[in-house]
C-alpha positions as CSV (number, residue, x, y, z in Angstrom):
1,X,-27.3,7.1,-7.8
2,X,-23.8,5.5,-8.2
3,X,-22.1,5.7,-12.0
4,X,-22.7,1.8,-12.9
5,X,-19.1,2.2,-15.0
6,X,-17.3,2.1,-11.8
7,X,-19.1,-1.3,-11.0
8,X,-17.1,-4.3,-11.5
9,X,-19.1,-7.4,-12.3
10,X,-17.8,-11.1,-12.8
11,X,-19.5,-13.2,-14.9
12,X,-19.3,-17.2,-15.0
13,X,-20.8,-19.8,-17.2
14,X,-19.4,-22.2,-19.0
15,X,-21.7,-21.0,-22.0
16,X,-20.5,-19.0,-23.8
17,X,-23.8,-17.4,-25.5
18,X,-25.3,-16.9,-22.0
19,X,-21.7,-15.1,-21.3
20,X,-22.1,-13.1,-23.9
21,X,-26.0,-12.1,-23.8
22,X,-24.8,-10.6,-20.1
23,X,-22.3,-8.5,-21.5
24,X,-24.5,-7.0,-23.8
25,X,-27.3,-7.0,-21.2
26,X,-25.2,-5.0,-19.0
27,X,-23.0,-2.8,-21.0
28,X,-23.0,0.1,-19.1
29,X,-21.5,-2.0,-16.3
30,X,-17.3,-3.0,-15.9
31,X,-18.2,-6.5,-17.1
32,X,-15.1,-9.6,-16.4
33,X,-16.4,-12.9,-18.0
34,X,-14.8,-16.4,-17.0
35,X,-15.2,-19.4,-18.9
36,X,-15.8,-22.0,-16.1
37,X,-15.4,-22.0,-12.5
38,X,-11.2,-22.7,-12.5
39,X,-11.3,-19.0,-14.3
40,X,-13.4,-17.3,-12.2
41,X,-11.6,-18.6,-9.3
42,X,-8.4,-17.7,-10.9
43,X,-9.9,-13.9,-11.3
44,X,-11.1,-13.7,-8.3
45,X,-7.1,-14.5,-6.7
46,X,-6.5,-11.2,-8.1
47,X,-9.6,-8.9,-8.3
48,X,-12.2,-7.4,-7.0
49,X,-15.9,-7.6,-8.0
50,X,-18.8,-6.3,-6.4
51,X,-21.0,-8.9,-7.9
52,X,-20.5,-12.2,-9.5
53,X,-23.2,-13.6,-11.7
54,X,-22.5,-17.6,-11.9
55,X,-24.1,-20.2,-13.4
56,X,-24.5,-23.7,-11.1
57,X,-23.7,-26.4,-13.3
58,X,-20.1,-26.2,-14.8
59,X,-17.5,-28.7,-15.9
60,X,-14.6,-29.3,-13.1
61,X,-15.5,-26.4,-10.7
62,X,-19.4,-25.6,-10.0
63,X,-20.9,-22.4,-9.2
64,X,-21.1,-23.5,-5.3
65,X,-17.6,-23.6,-5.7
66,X,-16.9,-20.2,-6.9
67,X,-19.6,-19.0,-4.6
68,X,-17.8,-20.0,-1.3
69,X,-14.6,-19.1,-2.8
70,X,-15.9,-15.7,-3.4
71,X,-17.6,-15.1,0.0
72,X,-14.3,-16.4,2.2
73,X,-11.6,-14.1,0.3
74,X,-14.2,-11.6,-0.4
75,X,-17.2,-11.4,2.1
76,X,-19.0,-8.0,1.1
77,X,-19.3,-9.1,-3.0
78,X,-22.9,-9.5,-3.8
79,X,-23.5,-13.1,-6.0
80,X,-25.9,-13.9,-8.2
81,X,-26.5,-17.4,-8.8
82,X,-28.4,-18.3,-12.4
83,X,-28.8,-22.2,-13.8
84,X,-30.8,-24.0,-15.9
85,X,-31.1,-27.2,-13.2
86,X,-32.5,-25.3,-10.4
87,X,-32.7,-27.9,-7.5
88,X,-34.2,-27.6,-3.8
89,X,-30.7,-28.6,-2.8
90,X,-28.5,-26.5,-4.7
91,X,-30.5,-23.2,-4.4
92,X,-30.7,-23.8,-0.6
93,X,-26.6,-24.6,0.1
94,X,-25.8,-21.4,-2.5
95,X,-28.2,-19.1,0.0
96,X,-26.4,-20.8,3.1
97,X,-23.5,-18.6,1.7
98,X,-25.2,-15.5,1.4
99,X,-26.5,-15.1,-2.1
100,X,-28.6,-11.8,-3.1
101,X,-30.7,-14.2,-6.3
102,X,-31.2,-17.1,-7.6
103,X,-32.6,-17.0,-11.1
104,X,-33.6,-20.0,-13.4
105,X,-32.6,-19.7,-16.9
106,X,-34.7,-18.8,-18.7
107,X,-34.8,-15.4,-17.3
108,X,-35.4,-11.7,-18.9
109,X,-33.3,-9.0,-19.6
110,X,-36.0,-7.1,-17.0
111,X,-35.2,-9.4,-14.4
112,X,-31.7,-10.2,-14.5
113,X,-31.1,-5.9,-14.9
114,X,-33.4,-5.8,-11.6
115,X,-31.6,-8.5,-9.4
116,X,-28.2,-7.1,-10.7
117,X,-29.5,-3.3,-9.7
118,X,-31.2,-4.4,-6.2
119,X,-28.1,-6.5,-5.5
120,X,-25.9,-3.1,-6.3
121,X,-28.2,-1.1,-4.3
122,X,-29.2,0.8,-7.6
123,X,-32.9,0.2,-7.9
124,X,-35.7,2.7,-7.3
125,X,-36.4,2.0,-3.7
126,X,-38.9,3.8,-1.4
127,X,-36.8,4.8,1.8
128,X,-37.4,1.2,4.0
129,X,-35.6,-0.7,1.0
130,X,-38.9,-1.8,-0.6
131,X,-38.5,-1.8,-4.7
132,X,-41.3,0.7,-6.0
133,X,-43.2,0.1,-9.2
134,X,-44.9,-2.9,-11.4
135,X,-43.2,-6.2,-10.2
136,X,-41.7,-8.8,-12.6
């Protein structure tokens, strides 16, 4: 299993309580947070990440935004997509670009710590990929 410290994860929503609680969630993790999607963008001229957790909805730049910006300059980053207004729409055009999850807020710590881990390729998985143990 990989050391999680040398995963570097972006995290984007424009509040910042939900930015926060992710931190915390995943302390054990290289954790970036951006404050909208102009930040995350910004961050993303410049770094790396090998997953971006970003929420849909956000003043001036939306997550769909940051997500296609993030898969053209950086193809192989894993992403994350969480919101609160979880559409047909929105959650099928974010997955047109690739997206590992889409999680509604609210979510749990146990279910945002397994997408991030699957996503990573950390999880407990039998050898065909298939996550062993109690589901969510």
């Amino acid at each position: 299993m990989q050391d999680t410290a040398t995963k570097n994860i972006l995290v984007v929503d424009d509040e910042q309580v939900m930015r926060e609680f992710l931190a915390d969630v995943l302390e054990d993790f290289n954790v970036v947070k951006a404050a909208d999607g102009d930040e995350a963008i910004e961050k993303l001229k410049t770094d790396r990440y090998d997953l971006i957790i970003t929420d849909m909805k956000m003043p001036r730049v939306s997550g769909e935004e940051v997500v296609k910006f993030a898969k053209e300059t950086y193809p192989d980053s894993k992403i994350i997509v969480i919101s609160g207004y979880s559409s047909l729409f929105s959650v099928s055009n974010t997955l047109g670009y690739g997206v590992c999850a889409f999680l509604s807020k609210p979510f749990t710590i146990k279910q945002i710590r397994s997408e991030v881990e699957k996503s990573l390729g950390l999880g407990v998985n039998g050898p065909d990929g298939l996550e062993l143990g109690n589901g969510i």
